[in-house]
C-alpha positions in Angstrom: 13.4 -12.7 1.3 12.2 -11.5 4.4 8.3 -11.7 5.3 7.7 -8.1 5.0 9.6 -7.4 2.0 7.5 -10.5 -0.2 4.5 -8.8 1.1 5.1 -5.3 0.2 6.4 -6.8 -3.3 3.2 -8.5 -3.7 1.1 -5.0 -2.8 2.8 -3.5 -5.5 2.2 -6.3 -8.1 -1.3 -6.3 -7.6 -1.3 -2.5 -7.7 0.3 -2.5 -10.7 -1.7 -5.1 -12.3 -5.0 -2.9 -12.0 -5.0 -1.0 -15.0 -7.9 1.6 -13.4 -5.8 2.5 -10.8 -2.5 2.3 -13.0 -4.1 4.7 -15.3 -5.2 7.1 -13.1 -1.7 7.6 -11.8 0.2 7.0 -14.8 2.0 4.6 -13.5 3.3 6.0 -11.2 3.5 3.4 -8.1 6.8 2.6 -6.6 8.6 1.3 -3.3 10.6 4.2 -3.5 9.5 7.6 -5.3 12.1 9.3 -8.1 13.7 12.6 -7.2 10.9 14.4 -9.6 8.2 11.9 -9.0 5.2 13.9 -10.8 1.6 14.0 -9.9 -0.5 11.7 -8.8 1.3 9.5 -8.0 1.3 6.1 -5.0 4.8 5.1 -2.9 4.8 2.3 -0.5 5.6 3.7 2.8 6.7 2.6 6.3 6.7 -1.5 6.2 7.3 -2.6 10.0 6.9 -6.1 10.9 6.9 -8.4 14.2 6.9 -12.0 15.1 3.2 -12.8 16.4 3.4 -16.1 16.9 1.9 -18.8 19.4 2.0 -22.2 19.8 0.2 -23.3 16.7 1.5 -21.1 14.2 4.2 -18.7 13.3 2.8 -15.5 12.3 4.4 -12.3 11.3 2.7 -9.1 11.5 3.6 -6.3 8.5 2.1 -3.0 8.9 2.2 -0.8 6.1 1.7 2.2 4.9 0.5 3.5 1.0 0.9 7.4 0.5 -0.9 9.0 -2.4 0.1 12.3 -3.4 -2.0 14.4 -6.0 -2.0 18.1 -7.1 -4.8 18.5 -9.4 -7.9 17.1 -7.6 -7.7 17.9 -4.0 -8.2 15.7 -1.4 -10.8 14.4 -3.5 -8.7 13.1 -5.7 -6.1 11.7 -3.2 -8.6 9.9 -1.6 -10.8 8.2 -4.2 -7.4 7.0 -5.5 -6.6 5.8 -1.9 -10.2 4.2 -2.0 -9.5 2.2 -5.4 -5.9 1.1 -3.9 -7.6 -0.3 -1.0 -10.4 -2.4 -3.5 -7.9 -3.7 -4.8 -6.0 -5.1 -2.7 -9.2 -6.1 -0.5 -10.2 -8.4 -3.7 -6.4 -9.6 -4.8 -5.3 -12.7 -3.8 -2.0 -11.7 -2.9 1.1 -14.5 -3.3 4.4 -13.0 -1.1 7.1 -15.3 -1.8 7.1 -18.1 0.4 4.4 -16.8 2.8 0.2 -16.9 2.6 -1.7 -14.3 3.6 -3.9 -15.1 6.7 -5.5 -11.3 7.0 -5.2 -8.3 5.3 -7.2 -5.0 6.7 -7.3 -1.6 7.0 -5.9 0.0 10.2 -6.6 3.2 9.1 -6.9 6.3 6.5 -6.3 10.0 6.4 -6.1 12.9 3.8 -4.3 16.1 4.0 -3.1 19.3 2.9 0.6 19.4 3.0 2.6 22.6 3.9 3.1 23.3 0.2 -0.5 23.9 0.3 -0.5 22.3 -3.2 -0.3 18.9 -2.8 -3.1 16.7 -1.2 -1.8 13.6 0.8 -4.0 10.2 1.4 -2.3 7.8 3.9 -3.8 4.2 4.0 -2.0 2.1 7.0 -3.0 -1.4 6.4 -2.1 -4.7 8.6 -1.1 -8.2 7.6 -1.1 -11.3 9.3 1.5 -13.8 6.7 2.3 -17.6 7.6 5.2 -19.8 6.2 3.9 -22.1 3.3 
């Protein structure tokens, strides 16, 4: 399994696993969102990776993307949801397959009004540094 792929697997696992968060979007977290996917709800977005590394280690770099989409509370909503997704995975101790986790942060977060003007977006782009194990 490819670095980026174990990581994003373990992002979801340890989204999953927090029954807060779970609740609060009914379960509704996926890689890849149903045709009808219902409100709120979490999807695992853009995953790019590239080889970082050097002479001492071989690093991968994973940038991803988590986009909540909500239609009852706002943005307020999207983005306290986008808040407890990044808690969480701040405090997991994420396992990708064959891989450790040397960093894991926040690039950056937005919220939005989408064209439907019914639907509030939150985008949270994290970064990940993984190693071989």
């Amino acid at each position: 399994m490819s670095a980026s792929l174990a990581l994003g697997a373990a992002v979801l696992a340890a989204l999953r696993a927090d029954t807060t968060l779970s609740a609060a979007l009914g379960g509704r977290i996926w890689d890849a969102a149903p045709r009808d996917p219902g409100f709120p709800h979490l999807v695992l977005d853009d995953v790019t990776s590239r080889d970082r590394s050097g002479l001492d280690a071989a690093l991968e770099e994973t940038r991803l993307a988590l986009r909540i989409a909500s239609r009852e509370g706002g943005r307020a909503e999207a983005a306290r949801l986008a808040e407890r997704a990044e808690t969480v995975l701040a405090a997991a101790a994420l396992a990708p397959a064959g891989r450790r986790v040397v960093l894991l942060r926040r690039e950056s977060s937005e919220t939005r009004i989408l064209r439907d003007r019914r639907t509030a977006e939150a985008v949270v782009r994290l970064v990940a540094l993984t190693e071989p194990t």
